[in-house]
C-alpha positions in Angstrom: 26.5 -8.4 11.4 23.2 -8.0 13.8 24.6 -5.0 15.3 24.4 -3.2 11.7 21.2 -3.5 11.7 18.9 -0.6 12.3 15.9 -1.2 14.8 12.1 -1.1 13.6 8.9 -0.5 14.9 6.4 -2.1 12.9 2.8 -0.6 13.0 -0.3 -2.9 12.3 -3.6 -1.1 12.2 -6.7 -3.3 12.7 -10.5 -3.6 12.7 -12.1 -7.0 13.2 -9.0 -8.5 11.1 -9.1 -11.9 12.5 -8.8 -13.5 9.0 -5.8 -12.2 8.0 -3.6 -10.9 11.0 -1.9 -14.4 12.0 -0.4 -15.2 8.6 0.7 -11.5 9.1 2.4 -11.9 12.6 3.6 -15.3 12.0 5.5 -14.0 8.6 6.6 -11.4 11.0 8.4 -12.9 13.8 9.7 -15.6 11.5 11.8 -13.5 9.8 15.7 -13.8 10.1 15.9 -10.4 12.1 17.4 -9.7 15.3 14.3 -10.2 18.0 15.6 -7.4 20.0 15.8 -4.8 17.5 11.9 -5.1 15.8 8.8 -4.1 18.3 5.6 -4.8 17.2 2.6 -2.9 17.8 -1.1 -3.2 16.6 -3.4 -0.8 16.8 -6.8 -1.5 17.0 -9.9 0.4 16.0 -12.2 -1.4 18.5 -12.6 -5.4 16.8 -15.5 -7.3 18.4 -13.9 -10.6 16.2 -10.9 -12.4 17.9 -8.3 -9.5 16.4 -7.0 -8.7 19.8 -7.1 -12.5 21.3 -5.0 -13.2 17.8 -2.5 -10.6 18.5 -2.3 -11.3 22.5 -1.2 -14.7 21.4 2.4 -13.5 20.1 3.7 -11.6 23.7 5.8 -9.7 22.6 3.2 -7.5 20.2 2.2 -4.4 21.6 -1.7 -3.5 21.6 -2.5 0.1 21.3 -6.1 1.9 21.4 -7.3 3.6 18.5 -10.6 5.8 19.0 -11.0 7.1 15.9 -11.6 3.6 14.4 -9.7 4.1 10.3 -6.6 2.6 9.6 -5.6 6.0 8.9 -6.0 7.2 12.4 -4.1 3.5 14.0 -1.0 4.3 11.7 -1.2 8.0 13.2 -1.3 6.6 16.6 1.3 3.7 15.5 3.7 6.4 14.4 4.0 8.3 17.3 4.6 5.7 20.0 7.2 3.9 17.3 10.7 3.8 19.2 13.1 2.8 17.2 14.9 3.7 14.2 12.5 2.8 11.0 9.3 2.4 11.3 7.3 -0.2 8.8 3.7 -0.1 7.8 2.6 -3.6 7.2 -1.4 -3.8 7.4 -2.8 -7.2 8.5 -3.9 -8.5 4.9 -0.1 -8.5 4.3 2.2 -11.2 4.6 6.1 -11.0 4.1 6.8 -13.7 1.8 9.7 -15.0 2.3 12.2 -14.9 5.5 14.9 -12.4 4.4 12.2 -9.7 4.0 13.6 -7.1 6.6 16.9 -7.2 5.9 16.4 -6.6 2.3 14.3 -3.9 3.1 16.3 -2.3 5.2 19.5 -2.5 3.1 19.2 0.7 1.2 19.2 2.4 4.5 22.7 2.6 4.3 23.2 5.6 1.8 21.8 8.1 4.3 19.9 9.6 2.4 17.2 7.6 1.6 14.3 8.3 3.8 11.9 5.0 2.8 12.0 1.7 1.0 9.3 -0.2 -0.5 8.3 -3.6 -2.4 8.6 -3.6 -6.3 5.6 -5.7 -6.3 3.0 -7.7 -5.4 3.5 -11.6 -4.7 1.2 -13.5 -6.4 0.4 -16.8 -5.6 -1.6 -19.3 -6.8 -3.6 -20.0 -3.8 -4.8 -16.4 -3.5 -8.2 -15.7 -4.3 -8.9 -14.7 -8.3 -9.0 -11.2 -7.3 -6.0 -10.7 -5.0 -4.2 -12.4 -7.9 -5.8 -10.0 -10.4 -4.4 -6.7 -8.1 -1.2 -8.2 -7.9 -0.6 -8.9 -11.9 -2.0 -5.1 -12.4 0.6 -3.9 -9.5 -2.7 -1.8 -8.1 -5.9 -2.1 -6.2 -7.5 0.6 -7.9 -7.8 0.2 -11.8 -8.0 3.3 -12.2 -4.4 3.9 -11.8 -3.6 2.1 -14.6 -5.3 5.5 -16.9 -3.7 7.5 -14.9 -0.4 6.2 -14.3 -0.2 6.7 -11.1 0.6 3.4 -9.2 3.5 2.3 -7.3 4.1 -1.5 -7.6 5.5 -3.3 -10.9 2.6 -4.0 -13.0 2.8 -7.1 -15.7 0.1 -5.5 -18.3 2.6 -2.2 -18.5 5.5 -3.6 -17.6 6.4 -0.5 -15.6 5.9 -0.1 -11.9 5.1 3.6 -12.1 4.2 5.6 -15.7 5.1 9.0 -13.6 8.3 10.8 -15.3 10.2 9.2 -11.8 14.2 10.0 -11.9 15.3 6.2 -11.3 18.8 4.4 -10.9 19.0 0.7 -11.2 21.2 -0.3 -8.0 20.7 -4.5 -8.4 18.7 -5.1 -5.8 16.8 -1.8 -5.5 15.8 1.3 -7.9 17.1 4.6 -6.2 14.1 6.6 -7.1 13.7 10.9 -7.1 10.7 12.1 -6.6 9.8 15.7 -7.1 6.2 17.3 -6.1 4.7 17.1 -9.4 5.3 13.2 -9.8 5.1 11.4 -6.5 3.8 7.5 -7.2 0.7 6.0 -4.5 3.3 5.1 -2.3 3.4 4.6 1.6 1.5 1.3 2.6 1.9 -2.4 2.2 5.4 -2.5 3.2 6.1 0.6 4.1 9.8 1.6 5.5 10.6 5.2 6.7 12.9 6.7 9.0 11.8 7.7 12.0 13.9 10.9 12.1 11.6 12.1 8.5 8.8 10.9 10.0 8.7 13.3 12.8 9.3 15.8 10.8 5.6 16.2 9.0 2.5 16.6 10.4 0.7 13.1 10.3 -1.6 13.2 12.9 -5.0 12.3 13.3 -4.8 10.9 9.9 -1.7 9.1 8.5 -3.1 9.1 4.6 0.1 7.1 2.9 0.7 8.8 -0.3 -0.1 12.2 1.7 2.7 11.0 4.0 5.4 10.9 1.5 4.0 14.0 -0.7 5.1 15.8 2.9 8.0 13.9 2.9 8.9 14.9 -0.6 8.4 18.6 0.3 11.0 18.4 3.2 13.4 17.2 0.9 13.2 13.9 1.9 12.9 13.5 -1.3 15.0 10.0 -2.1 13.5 6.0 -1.9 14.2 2.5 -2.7 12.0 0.3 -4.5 13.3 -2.8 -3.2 13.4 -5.9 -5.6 10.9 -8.1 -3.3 7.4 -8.7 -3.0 5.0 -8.6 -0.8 1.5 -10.7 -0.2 -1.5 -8.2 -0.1 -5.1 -10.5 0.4 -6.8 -7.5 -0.8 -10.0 -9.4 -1.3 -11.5 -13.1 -1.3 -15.5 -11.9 -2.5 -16.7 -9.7 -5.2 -18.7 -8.4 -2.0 -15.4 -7.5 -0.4 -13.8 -5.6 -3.7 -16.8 -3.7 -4.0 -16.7 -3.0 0.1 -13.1 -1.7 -0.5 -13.6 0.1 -3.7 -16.8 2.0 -2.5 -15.1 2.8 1.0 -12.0 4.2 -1.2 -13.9 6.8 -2.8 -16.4 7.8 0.3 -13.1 8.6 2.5 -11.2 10.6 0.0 -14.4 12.6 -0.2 -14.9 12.8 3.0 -11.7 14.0 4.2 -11.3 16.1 1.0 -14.2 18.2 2.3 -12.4 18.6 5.7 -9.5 19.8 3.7 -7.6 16.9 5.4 -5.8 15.6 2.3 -3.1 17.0 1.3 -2.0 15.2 -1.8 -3.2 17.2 -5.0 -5.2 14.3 -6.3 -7.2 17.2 -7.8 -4.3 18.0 -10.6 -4.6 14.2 -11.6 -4.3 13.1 -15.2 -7.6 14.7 -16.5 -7.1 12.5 -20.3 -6.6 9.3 -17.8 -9.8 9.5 -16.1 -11.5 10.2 -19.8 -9.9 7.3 -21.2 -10.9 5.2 -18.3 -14.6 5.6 -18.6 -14.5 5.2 -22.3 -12.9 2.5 -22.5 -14.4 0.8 -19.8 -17.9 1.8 -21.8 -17.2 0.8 -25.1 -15.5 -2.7 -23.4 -13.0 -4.0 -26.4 -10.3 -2.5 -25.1 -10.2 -3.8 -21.4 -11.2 -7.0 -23.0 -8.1 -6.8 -25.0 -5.9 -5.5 -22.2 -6.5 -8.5 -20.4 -6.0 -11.3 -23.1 -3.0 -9.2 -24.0 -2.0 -9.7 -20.5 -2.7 -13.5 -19.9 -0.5 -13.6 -22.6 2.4 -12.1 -20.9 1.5 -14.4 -17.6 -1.4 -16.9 -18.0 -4.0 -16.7 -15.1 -7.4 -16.4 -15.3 -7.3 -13.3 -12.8 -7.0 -11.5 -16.1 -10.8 -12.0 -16.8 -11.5 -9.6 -14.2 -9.8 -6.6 -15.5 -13.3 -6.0 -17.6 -14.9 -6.8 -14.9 -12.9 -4.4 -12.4 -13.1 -1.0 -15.2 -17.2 -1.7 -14.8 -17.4 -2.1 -11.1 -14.7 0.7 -10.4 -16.4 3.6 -12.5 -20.3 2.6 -11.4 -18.8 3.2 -7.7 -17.0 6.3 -8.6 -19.8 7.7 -10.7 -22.7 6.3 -8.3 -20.7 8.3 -4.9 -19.7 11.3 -6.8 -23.3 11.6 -7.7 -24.6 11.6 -4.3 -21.7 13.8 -3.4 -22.8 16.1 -5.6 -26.6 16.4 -4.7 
């Protein structure tokens, strides 16, 4: 029944995101949800592209300001003018896949004490772009999650969606997962469901950093999540130019914000081993090589031909801006 179902705001941060943020509305107000009980509201970092003309064309989208430009900041400012009872973090390179999406996300909601829900995986279609397919067969965007493993999404190579020591209950059509402060998977974006109530509760502003979100979560004993069994679409990137865009903005923000003592997740205490392991293996190449025929073997697609590709690309940036960082 509609009147079971709890309301949600869902918060859209953009920056000259014209490509991808009408697939995102359109798979937003198609879905089989009450219209009354989801707002939507996109916050926009200042787009000189048709962003804000895109989002103007749905009425009944909400179109905040956001100064400070990041995404970070427009889920900050999303999250406190949210109104209703959940509030979802879709970004505008998703796309809910398939018409159901809300209400299975918001089942779990029902044993109170879950404070957030989130997609299992990654949809992968075969239209996507080679390397959006390639992130959603790994379950990551970063490869380097994979040595340390710390991701949040089912990945096919592992077969695992997290390789954290995660208390998890198989409950059909979600896992009921524990998380405790010393294992705490990248969650919080691409699908994103909290409660409003826990949300108010942590200190989010000006910078809504998702996996720091939930580590503050987790530390107000909101401590209990659903991995929902759906997917979701994340066009994480259609150019090698774009990846490398991502991967190198990825690395210049955490240290960044790490030296304003802004983060709060102890990325620090990371899997030391993993991050050896990733750069010899990614220098000595046989192993990724095998990884990924190991993989197309599991799930034929030639995305798997980047996974070599990726391990190169994603240490040179690390190594190249941890350099400079250092000097």
């Amino acid at each position: 029944m509609t009147e079971d179902l709890p309301s949600i705001s869902i918060v859209i941060p953009t920056l000259n995101s014209a490509r991808t943020l009408g697939p995102c509305l359109q798979s937003i107000f198609e879905q089989d949800y009450p219209k009354d009980k989801v707002e939507v509201i996109v916050v926009d970092g200042g787009s000189f592209d048709k962003t804000t003309d895109i989002a103007r064309e749905y009425r009944a989208v909400k179109i905040l300001r956001n100064p400070l430009r990041t995404g970070e900041a427009g889920k900050a400012v999303g999250a406190e003018m949210a109104k209703n009872e959940l509030i979802a973090f879709i970004d505008s390179d998703n796309i809910l896949p398939s018409l159901n999406w809300l209400k299975a996300m918001v089942t779990p909601f029902k044993d109170q004490e879950i404070a957030g829900t989130e997609p299992l995986y990654y949809a992968r279609r075969e239209r996507d772009p080679l390397i959006t397919r390639y992130c959603a067969l790994m379950g990551m965007n970063d490869v380097l999650c994979l040595f340390l493993g710390n991701y949040d999404r089912y990945s096919y190579m592992t077969g695992r969606w997290t390789e954290l020591r995660v208390d998890t209950v198989d409950r059909g059509d979600y896992l009921l997962v524990k998380l405790d402060e010393r294992n705490i998977p990248t969650m919080g974006a691409n699908g994103f469901l909290v409660r409003t109530e826990a949300m108010k509760s942590v200190d989010y502003k000006p910078y809504l950093f998702d996996v720091d979100m939930v580590y503050q979560l987790v530390m107000a004993d909101w401590n209990k999540y659903a991995k929902v069994k759906m997917a979701i679409v994340h066009i994480f990137a259609e150019s090698l130019a774009t990846y490398m865009k991502k991967t190198r903005r990825r690395i210049v923000d955490y240290l960044y914000y790490e030296e304003l003592q802004a983060r709060k997740y102890p990325w620090r205490s990371v899997n030391k081993l993993g991050i050896l392991k990733f750069i010899l293996y990614t220098l000595i190449l046989a192993p990724t090589v095998r990884s990924s025929l190991r993989g197309y073997r599991k799930l034929p697609d030639r995305a798997w031909l980047f996974h070599p590709v990726s391990c190169w690309l994603t240490l040179f940036t690390y190594a190249i801006n941890f350099m400079a960082c250092a000097l």
